[in-house]
N, C-alpha and C positions, 0 to 999 in steps of 0.2 A: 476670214480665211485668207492666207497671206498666198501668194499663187502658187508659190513652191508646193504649198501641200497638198495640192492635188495635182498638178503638173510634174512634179519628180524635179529637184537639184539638177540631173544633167540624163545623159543618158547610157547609165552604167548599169553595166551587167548585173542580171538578178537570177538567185540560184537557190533553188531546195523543194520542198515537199507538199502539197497540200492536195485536199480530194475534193471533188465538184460534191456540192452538198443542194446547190438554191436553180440551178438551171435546168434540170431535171432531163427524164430524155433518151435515149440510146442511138440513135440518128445523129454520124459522128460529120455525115455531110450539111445538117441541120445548123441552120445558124442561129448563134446566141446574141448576136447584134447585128445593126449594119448601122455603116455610118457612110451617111450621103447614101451613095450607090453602093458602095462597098459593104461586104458581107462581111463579118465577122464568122469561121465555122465552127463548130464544136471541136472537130479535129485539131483544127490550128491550137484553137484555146485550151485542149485537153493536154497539149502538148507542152504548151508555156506554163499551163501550172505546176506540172513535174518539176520544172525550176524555177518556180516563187517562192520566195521565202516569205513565212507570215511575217507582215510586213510590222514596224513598230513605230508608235506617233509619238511623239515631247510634245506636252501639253503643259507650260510649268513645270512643276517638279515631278509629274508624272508621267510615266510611260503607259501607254496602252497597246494593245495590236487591233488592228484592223481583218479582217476577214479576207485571205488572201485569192478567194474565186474574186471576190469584186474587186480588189486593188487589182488583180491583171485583166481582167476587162477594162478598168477607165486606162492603166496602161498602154493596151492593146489597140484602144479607139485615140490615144492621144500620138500614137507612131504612125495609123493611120492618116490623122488630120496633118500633122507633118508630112507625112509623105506628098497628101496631097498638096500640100501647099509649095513643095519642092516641084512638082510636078510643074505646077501652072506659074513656077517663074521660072522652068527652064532649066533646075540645076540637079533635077533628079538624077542620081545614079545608075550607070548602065549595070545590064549584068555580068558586063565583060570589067569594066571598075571593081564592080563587088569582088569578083575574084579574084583578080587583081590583088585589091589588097587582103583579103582573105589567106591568099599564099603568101603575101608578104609580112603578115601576122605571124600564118606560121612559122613561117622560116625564121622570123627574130626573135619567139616568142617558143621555145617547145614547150611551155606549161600547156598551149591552146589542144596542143594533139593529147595531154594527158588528160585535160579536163574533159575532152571530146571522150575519149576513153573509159573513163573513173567515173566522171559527175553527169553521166546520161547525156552529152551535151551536143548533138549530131552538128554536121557540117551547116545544114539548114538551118539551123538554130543562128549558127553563128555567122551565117551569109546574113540573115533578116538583122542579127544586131549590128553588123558593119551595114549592112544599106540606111539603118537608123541615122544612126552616127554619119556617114559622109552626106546624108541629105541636108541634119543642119550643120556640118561642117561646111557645104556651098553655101546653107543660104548667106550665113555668118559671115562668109570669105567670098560673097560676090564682090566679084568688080577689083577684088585687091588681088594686088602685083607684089611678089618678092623677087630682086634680084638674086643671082649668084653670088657676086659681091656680100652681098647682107649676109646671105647665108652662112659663107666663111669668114667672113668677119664674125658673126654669131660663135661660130665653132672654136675659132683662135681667143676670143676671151673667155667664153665659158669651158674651154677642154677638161679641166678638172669634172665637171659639171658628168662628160659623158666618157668616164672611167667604172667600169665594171669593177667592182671588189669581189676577190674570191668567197667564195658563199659555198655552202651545204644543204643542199636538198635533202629534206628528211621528215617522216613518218613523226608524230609524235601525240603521247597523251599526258595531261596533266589533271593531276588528284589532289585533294586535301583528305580525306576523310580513309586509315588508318584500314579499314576493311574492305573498302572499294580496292585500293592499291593491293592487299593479300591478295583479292578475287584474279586480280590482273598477272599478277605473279604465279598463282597458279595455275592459269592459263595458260602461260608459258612454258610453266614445267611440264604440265599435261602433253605439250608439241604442237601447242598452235601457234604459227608465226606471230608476227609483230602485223603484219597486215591486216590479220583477220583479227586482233583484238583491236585494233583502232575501229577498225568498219563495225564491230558487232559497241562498242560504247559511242561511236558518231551515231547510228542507227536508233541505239536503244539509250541514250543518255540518264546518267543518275548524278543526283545531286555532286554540284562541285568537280565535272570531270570532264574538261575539253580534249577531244580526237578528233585530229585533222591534219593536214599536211603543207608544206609551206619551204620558203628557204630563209635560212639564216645565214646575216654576213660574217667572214672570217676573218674579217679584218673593218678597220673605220671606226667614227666614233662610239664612245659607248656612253651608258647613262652618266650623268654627274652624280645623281646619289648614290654615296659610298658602298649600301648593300646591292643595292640596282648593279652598279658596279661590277663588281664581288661574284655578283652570281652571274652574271651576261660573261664575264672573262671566263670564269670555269667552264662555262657551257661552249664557248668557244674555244679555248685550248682542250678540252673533250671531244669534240667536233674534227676538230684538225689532227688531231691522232688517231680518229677511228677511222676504219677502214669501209667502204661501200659494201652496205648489209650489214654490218655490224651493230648490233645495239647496247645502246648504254645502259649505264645501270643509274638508277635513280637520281637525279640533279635537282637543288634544290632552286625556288625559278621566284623565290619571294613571297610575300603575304602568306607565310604556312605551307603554300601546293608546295608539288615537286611532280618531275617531269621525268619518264623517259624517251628516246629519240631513237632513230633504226635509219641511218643515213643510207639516203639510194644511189644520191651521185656528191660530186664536191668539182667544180670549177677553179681553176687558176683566175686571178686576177690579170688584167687586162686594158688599154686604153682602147676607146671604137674608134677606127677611123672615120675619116671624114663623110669617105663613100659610102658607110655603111650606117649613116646617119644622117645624112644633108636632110631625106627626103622628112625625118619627125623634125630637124628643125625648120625646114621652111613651112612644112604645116603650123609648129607653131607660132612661127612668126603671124603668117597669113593671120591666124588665129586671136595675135594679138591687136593686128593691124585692122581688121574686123570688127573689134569690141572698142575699137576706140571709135566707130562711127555711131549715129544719133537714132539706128535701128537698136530696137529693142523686142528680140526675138520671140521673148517670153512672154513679153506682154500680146504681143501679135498671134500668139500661139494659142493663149489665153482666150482672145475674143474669137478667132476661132472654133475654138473647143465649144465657146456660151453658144454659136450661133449655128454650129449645125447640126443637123437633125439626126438625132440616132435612136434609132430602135433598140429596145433591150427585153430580150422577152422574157426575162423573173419581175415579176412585181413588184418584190421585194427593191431588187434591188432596180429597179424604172424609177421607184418612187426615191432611191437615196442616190442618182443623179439624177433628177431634175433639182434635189434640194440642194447636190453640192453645186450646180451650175448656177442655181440662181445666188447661192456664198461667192461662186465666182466673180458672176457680174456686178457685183457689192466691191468687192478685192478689186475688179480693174477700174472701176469707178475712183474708188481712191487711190488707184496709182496716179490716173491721169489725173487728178486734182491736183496732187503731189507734185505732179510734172509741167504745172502750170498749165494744160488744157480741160479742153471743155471736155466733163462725162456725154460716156454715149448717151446717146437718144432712146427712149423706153424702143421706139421701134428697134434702132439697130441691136437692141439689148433683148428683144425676144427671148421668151424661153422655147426651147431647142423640141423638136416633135420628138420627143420619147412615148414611144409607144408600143402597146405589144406588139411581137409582131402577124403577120397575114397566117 
């Protein structure tokens, strides 16, 4: 097991549907883990499942999904172990930070107040994912310095870089299948919006038919192949003559599908000033200047996660971490072989007290 696939690539938003099947229970103060000291509640965890998505594994050529109550449990215990580990070097986030940058999200970001609105996504929600995020964005960027200098130097080479392209925000569903598309068309004729047939095909999905919402640029590059092309240009000069709320009529978008779009808003293009940018690039500078040090978060994270004690109270699934924790401690074993040190010690490598709980 390479660490990533239990540990998660970074720490990005996850978003969708699934129902507690293996924890059993109605006691939403009840907890479903604890890790160390920390509880895990039924509440919190009933809350994060609303937006997990069943999650999906690359195994070779194959894809599988994973059972999304246990993928946000070891999630939920792996933002915990981080947290603590932010904690006890000092770089945890306050609550006045979280908010902080929480407003400053919003303010540069108005997707966050639609997703809060649309995809079930409360302010809570999205305090707990920025306190994630700037706890290992500290520990990554202890100790590093960016000047102001850097900073606008950064900005005057790369300004192309931070050029907004006019874009259109818009509704859209995409079909291949001949009677799916009448169904939708009749829907329409019937007098249901363009809203409500995105949300009743995102909800109820059939074969071959993406609904969802998103923006497309109105300008910038486009594919190099010639049909890619072809259709990305029509759907952009479509785009740029429609009017806000207006929907289009059938676009064909490649491979067979064809789309259509109900545009909400459309923005002029735009260069960002300096001021209204310094502070993502000195993060990502910090960011850079962090990964270039001989800390290796993940792995640290890693032996973490093997070595502390969590309680899990479905059997089920107790039994399918201890088994991923001991893949683990196999995984960090040959990192640090890899990395020219010595494997843990069977002590430091303990298996972790999962157990049911009291």
């Amino acid at each position: 097991m390479k660490l990533t696939s239990l540990l998660g690539a970074g720490f990005a938003t996850m978003v969708v549907v699934m129902t507690l099947s293996a924890c059993g229970g109605r006691n939403q103060s009840a907890a479903v883990a604890k890790v160390g000291e920390t509880p895990i509640n039924q509440e919190m965890y009933l809350r994060r499942l609303e937006l997990m998505p069943t999650p999906v594994q690359i195994a070779g050529n194959q894809a599988t999904t994973a059972p999304a109550g246990y993928t946000t449990l070891v999630q939920m215990i792996r933002e915990q172990v981080l947290l603590d580990m932010a904690k006890e070097e000092g770089v945890l986030p306050t609550d006045q930070q979280v908010e902080e940058r929480v407003q400053r999200e919003m303010k540069n970001n108005p997707q966050i107040k639609q997703a809060i609105t649309e995809q079930r996504l409360t302010l809570d929600d999205y305090r707990q994912r920025v306190r994630v995020a700037l706890a290992e964005f500290n520990m990554v960027t202890k100790g590093v310095t960016v000047t102001e200098q850097e900073v606008k130097q950064a900005y005057e080479q790369n300004k192309q870089a931070f050029y907004r392209p006019a874009n259109a925000s818009v509704r859209f569903i995409i079909v291949q299948n001949p009677e799916v598309r009448k169904q939708i068309d009749d829907d329409l004729q019937r007098g249901f919006n363009f809203q409500s047939v995105v949300n009743k095909y995102a909800q109820n999905p059939v074969a071959g038919v993406q609904a969802n919402q998103g923006e497309i640029a109105l300008e910038g590059a486009l594919p190099e192949n010639p049909q890619e092309r072809q259709a990305a240009l029509r759907i952009r000069n479509t785009l740029k003559n429609a009017k806000p709320m207006q929907v289009t009529e059938w676009l064909p978008v490649g491979a067979g599908l064809v789309a259509r779009f109900e545009v909400l808003a459309k923005t002029e293009g735009r260069q960002l000033p300096f001021e209204e940018v310094k502070d993502q690039i000195r993060e990502a500078l910090m960011l850079q200047k962090g990964r270039q040090t001989n800390r290796d978060l993940n792995l640290e994270l890693a032996k973490r996660m093997a070595n502390t004690p969590v309680e899990i109270k479905s059997e089920a699934w107790k039994k399918q971490y201890e088994k991923d924790m001991e893949e683990l401690k196999k995984a960090i074993s040959e990192a640090e072989k890899q990395m020219g040190k010595q494997p843990a010690s069977p002590q430091n490598a303990a298996a972790p007290q999962s157990t049911q709980g009291r």
